[in-house]
C-alpha positions in Angstrom: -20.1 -8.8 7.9 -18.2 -9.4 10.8 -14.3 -9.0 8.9 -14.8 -5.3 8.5 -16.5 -2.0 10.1 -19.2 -0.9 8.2 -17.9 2.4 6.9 -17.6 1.9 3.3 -20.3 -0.1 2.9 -23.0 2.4 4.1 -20.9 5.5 2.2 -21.4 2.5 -1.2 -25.3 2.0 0.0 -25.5 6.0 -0.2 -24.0 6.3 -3.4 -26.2 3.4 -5.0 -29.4 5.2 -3.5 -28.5 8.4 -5.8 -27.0 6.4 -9.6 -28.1 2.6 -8.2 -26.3 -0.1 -7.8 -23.5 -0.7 -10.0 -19.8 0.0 -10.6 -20.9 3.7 -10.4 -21.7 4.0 -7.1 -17.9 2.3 -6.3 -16.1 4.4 -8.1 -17.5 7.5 -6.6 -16.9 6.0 -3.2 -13.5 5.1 -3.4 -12.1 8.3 -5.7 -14.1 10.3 -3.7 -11.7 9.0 -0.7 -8.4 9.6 -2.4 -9.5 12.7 -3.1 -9.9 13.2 0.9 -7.0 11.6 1.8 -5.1 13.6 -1.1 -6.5 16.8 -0.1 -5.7 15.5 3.2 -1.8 15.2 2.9 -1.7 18.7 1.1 -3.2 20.2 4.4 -0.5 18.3 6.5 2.3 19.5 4.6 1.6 22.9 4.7 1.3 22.3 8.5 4.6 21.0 8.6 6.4 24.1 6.0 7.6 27.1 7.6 6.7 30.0 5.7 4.0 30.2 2.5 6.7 28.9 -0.1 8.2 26.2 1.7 4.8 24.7 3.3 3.2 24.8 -0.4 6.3 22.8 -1.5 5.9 20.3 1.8 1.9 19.9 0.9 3.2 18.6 -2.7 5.7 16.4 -1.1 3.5 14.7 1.0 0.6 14.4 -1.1 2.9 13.3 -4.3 4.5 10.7 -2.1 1.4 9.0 -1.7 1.4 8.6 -5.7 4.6 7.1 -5.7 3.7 4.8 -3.5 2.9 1.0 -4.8 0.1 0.6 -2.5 -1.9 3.9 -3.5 -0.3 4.3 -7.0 -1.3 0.8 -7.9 -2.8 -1.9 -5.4 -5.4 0.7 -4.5 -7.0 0.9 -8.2 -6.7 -2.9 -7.8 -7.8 -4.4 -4.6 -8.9 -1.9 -2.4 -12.1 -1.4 -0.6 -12.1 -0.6 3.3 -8.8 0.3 3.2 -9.7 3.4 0.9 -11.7 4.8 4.1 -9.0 3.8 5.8 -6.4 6.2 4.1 -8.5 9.1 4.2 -9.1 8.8 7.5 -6.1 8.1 9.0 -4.3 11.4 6.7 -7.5 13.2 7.9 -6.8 12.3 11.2 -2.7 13.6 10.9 -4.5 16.5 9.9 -6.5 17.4 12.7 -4.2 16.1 15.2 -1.2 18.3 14.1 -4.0 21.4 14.0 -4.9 20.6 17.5 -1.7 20.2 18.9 -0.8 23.9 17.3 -4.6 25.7 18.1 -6.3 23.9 20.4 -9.8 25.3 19.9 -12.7 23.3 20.9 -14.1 22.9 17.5 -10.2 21.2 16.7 -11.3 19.1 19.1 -14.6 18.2 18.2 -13.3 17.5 14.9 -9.9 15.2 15.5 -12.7 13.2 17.8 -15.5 12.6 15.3 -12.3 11.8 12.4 -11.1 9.5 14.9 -14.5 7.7 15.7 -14.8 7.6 11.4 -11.1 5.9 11.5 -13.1 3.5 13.6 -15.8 2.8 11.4 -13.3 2.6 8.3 -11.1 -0.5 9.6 -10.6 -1.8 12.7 -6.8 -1.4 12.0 -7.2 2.4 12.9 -7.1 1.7 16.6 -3.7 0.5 16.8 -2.5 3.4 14.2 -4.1 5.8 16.4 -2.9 4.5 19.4 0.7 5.0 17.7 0.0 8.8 17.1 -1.2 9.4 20.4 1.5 7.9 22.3 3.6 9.9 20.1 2.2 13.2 20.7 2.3 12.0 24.6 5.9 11.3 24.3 6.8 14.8 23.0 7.1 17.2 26.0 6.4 20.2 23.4 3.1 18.5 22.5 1.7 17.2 25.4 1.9 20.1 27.0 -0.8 21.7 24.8 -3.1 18.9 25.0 -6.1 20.4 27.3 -7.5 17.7 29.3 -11.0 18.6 29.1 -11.1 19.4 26.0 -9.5 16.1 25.2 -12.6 14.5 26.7 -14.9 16.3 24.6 -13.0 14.5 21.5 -13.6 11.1 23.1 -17.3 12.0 23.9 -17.4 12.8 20.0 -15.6 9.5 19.2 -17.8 7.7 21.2 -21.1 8.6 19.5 -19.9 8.3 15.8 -18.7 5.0 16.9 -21.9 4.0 19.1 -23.9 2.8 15.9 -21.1 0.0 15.1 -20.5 -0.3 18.6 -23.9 -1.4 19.5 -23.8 -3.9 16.8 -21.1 -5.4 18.0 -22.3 -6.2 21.5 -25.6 -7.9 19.7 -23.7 -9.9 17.3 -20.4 -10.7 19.2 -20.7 -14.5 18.4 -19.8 -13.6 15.1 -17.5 -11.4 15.7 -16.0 -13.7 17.6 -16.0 -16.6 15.4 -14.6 -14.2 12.3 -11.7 -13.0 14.6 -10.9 -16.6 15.6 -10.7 -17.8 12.2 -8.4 -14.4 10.7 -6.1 -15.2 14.1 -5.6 -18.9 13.6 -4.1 -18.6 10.0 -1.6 -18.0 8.3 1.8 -19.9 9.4 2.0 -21.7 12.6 4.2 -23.3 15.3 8.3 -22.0 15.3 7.7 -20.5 11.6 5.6 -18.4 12.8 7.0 -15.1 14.3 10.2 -15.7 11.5 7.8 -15.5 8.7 5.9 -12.7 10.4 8.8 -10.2 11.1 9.7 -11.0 7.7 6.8 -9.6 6.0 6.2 -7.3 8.1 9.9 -5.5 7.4 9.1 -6.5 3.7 5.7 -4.7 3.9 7.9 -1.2 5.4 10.7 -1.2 3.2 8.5 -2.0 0.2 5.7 1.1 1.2 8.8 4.0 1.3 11.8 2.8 -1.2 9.4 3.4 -4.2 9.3 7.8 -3.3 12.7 7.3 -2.2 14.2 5.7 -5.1 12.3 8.6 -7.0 13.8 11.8 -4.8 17.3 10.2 -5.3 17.1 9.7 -8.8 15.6 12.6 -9.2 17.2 15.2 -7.1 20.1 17.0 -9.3 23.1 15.4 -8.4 24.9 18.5 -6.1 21.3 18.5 -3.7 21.5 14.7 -3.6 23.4 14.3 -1.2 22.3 17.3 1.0 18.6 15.7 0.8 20.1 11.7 1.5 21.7 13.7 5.1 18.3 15.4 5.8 16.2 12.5 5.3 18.5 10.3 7.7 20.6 12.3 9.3 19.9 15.0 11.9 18.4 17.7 11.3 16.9 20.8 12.8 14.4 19.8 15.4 10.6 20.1 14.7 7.5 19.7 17.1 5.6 18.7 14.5 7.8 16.3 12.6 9.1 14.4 15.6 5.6 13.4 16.4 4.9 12.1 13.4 8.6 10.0 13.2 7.9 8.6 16.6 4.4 8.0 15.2 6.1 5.6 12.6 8.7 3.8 14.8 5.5 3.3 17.5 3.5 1.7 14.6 6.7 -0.2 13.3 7.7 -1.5 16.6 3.6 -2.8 16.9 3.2 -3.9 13.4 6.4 -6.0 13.9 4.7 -7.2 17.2 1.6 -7.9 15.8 3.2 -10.1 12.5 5.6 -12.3 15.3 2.7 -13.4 17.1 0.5 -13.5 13.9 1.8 -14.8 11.1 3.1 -13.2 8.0 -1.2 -13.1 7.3 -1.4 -10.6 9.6 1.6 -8.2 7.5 0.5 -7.5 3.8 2.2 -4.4 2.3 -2.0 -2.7 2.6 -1.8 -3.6 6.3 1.2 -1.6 7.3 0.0 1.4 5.4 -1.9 3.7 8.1 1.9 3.0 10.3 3.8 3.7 7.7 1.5 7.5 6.3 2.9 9.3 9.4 7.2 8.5 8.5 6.0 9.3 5.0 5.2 12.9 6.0 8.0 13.3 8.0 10.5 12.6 5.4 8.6 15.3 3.4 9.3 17.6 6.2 13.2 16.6 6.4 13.0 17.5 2.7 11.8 20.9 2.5 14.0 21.4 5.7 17.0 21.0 3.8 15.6 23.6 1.0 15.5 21.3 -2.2 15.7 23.6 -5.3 12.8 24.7 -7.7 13.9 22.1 -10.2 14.0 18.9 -7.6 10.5 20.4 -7.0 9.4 20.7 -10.7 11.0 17.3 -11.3 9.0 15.4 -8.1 5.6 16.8 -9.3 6.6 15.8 -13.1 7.0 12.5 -11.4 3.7 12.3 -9.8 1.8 13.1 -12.8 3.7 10.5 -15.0 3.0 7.7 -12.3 -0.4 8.6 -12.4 -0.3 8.8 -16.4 0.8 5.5 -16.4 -1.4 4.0 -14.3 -4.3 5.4 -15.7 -3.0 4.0 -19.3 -2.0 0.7 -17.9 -5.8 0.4 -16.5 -6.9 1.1 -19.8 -5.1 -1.9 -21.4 -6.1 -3.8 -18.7 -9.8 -3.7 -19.0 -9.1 -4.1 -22.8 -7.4 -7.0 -22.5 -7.3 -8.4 -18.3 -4.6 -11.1 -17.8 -1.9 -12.0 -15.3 0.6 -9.3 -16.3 -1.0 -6.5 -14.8 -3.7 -8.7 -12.7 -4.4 -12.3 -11.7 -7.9 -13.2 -10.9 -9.0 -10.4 -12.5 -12.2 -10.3 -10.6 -13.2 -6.6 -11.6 -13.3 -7.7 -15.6 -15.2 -11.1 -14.9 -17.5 -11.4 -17.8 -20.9 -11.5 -15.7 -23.4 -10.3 -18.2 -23.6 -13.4 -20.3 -24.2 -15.5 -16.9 -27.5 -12.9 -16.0 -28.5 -13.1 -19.6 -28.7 -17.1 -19.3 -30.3 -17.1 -15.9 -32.9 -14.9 -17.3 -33.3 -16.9 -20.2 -34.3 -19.8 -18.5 -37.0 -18.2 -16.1 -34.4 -17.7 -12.9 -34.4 -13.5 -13.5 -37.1 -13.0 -10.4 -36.1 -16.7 -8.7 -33.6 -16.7 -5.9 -30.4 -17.7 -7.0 -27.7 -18.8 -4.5 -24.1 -18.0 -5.7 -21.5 -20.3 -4.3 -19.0 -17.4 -3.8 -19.2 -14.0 -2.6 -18.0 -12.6 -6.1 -20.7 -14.2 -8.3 -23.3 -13.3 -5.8 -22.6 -9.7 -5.6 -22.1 -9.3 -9.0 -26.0 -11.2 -10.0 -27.5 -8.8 -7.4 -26.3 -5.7 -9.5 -27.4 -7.6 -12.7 -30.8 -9.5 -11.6 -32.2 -6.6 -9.4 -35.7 -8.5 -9.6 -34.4 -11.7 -8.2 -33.5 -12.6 -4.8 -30.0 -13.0 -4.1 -27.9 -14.9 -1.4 -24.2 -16.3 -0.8 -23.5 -19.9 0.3 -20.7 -18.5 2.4 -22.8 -15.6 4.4 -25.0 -17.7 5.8 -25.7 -15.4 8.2 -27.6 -13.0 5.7 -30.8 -13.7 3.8 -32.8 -11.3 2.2 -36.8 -11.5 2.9 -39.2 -12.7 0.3 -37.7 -16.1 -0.4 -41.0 -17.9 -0.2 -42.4 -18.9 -3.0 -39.5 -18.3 -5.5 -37.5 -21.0 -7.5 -34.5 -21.8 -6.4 -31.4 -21.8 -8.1 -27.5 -22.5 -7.2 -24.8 -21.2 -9.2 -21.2 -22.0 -8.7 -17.8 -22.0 -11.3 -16.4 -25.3 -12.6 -12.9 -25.8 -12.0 -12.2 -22.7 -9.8 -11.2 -22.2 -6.2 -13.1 -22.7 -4.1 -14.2 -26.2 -5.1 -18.0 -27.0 -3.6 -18.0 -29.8 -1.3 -18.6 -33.4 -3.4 -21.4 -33.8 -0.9 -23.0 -31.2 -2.1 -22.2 -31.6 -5.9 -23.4 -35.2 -5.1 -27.3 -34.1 -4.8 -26.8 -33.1 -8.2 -26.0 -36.1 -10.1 -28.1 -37.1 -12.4 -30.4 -33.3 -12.8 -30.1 -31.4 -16.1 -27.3 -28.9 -14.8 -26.7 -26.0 -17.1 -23.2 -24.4 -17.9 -22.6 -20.7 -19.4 -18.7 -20.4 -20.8 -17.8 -17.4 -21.1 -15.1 -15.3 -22.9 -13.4 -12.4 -21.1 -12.2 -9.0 -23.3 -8.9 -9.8 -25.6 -7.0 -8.4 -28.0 -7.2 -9.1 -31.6 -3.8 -11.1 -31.7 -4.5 -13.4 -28.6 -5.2 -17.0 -29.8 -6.7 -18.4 -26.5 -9.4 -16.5 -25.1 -9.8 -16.2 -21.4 -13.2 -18.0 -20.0 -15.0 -18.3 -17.1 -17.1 -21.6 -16.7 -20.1 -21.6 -14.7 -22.6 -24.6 -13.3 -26.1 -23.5 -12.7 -29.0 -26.2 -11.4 -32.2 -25.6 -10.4 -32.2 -27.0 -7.1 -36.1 -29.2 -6.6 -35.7 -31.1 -3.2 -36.9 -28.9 -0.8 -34.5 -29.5 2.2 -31.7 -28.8 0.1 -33.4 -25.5 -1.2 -34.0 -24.2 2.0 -30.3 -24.8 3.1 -28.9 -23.5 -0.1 -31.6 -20.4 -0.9 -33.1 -19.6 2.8 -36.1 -18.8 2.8 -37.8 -16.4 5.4 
């Protein structure tokens, strides 16, 4: 699909070729990146330390402030998809760019280029965050003068190929490319509002990524070093190759990300969106840190931290799949009670039919549980598995939900025997009002109707 690059969805259709399709396959995916991107910030860190001490304690900062961050602590169990290739690459990327700036060997080369082209494929939101860190590293006398030109071309010769796949695509199916980026550009708010609502979420999305690891080095720090770390983090400090690339890194991708939300909308600014500007200040508070020699128990206490963000997460997941509701989640979507919807549609003879879900969700989800039927989503219409001839078709869509289906299309319906499946989602013992998902299932019968709802090729 045309809203993302394809990198997470062929690392997902590699994982399902080895434990099939499922939540499996996900979840390896997507811990499997923070892992990377974990791994990742530990490497940067101890780039950034002076000395074996102080660049272990640096690598601990940076990759515990990702932890303490709302977007990766939380949002990224929640929500996130693309954006979890995104993270690792763009920390990967900090990586190899702060290791080419220091050795520039070919092979560092080679490598910050094929990352880069992988940044790419991950979301098309790397470009601008890379563009950031390489005008910073430009605007740093002490590191542009160890960038070697040609072997700077041999990283955009490597970019190039890893990204030639995608970038082949594109030029085939630019129309809807096109038509996807028109639609993401034209909404959100419009007219005067516009660039007020988008600076404002776009400073919201900033301030919102770093006062969570903040708030926790303050709090945490005992109270004679806390004011030694507050003057290190913004105040001057000892100057550092290395960490003033990564702080102009950050204000170039704040000064673009405010750009980009003025003339976009407050759409265009979640708190995910600003999170590949924002990884680069994140690391270079880390640095200002360590510079100012925090003590072995502001240390213990930041990784005691870590681990009891990550303790509670993990136990707040837990209740949450026990019992899903708006406190910790709204729709919900990951704990939709699916099983009893296949169950039916197999029941009544649609388990090898083709079976259009009205939404993306429901469709998704009946491919993983109806592997013998043919699967298709009334809002890709662009995709349509082969094999639909000769199959039953059938059109599932959820009563009272958004979206609503057009009435034109629910009119073609009245008067045909149309099913419903109700079901209940997980709850605790004490909840009187169970949670349920209602869906409407028809077997569509005229034919020109079928073959705009099922497509068959």
């Amino acid at each position: 699909m045309p809203t993302n690059p394809p990198l997470f969805e062929w690392a997902l259709w590699a994982a399902q070729r080895v434990v099939g399709v499922g939540p499996g396959g996900f979840l390896i995916v997507k811990y499997a990146a923070l892992v990377a991107a974990t791994a990742s910030a530990f490497a940067v860190g101890r780039r950034l330390g002076a000395g074996f001490d102080r660049s272990v304690v640096c690598g601990l900062f940076c990759a515990g402030g990702l932890f303490l961050t709302f977007q990766i602590a939380w949002n990224y169990h929640q929500a996130f998809t693309h954006t979890t290739m995104l993270l690792a690459a763009v920390v990967a990327f900090w990586f190899a760019l702060l290791r080419t700036v220091e050795r520039g060997g070919v092979g560092d080369y080679i490598v910050l280029g094929a990352i880069f082209g992988l940044g790419l494929l991950s979301k098309y939101s790397f470009a601008p965050a890379g563009a950031a860190a390489l005008l910073a590293v430009s605007s740093v006398s002490a590191a542009r003068r160890r960038i070697m030109p040609i072997r700077a071309i041999a990283a955009a010769a490597t970019a190039a190929v890893v990204v030639s796949p995608h970038a082949l695509w594109i030029l085939t199916n630019n129309a809807d490319l096109a038509s996807d980026a028109g639609a993401q550009l034209s909404s959100g708010a419009r007219g005067a509002w516009r660039p007020i609502t988008g600076v404002a979420a776009a400073v919201w999305a900033w301030l919102s990524f770093f006062a969570p690891p903040l708030i926790v080095l303050a709090a945490l720090a005992p109270g004679g070093a806390r004011a030694r770390l507050a003057a290190a983090t913004i105040g001057a400090a000892p100057s550092s190759r290395a960490r003033t690339v990564l702080e102009r890194a950050a204000l170039f991708g704040f000064v673009g990300f405010l750009l980009a939300a003025a003339l976009l909308g407050g759409g265009a600014a979640q708190e995910r969106y600003a999170t590949p500007f924002a990884v680069p200040g994140l690391f270079a508070i880390a640095a200002r840190v360590v510079a100012a020699k925090p003590s072995r128990e502001t240390v213990r206490r930041w990784g005691a931290a870590t681990l009891a963000v990550s303790a509670l997460v993990i136990g707040l997941r837990i209740v949450q799949g026990i019992a899903p509701r708006p406190l910790f989640c709204d729709a919900c979507r990951q704990w939709t009670p699916y099983a009893l919807l296949a169950q039916s549609l197999k029941a009544w003879g649609a388990g090898e039919a083709t079976v259009a879900g009205f939404t993306d969700d429901d469709a998704g989800n009946l491919r993983r549980l109806l592997p013998e039927a043919r699967i298709v989503s009334a809002h890709l219409p662009a995709y349509a598995p082969p094999g639909g001839h000769g199959r039953a078709c059938w059109f599932v869509w959820r009563e009272g939900a958004p979206p609503p289906i057009d009435p034109a299309l629910a009119a073609h319906f009245t008067g045909q025997a149309i099913r419903t499946v109700s079901a209940p989602w997980p709850a605790l013992r004490f909840d009187e009002a169970r949670r349920r998902t209602d869906w409407r299932i028809v077997r569509v019968r005229d034919a020109n109707l079928a073959d705009a709802l099922c497509r068959p090729r």
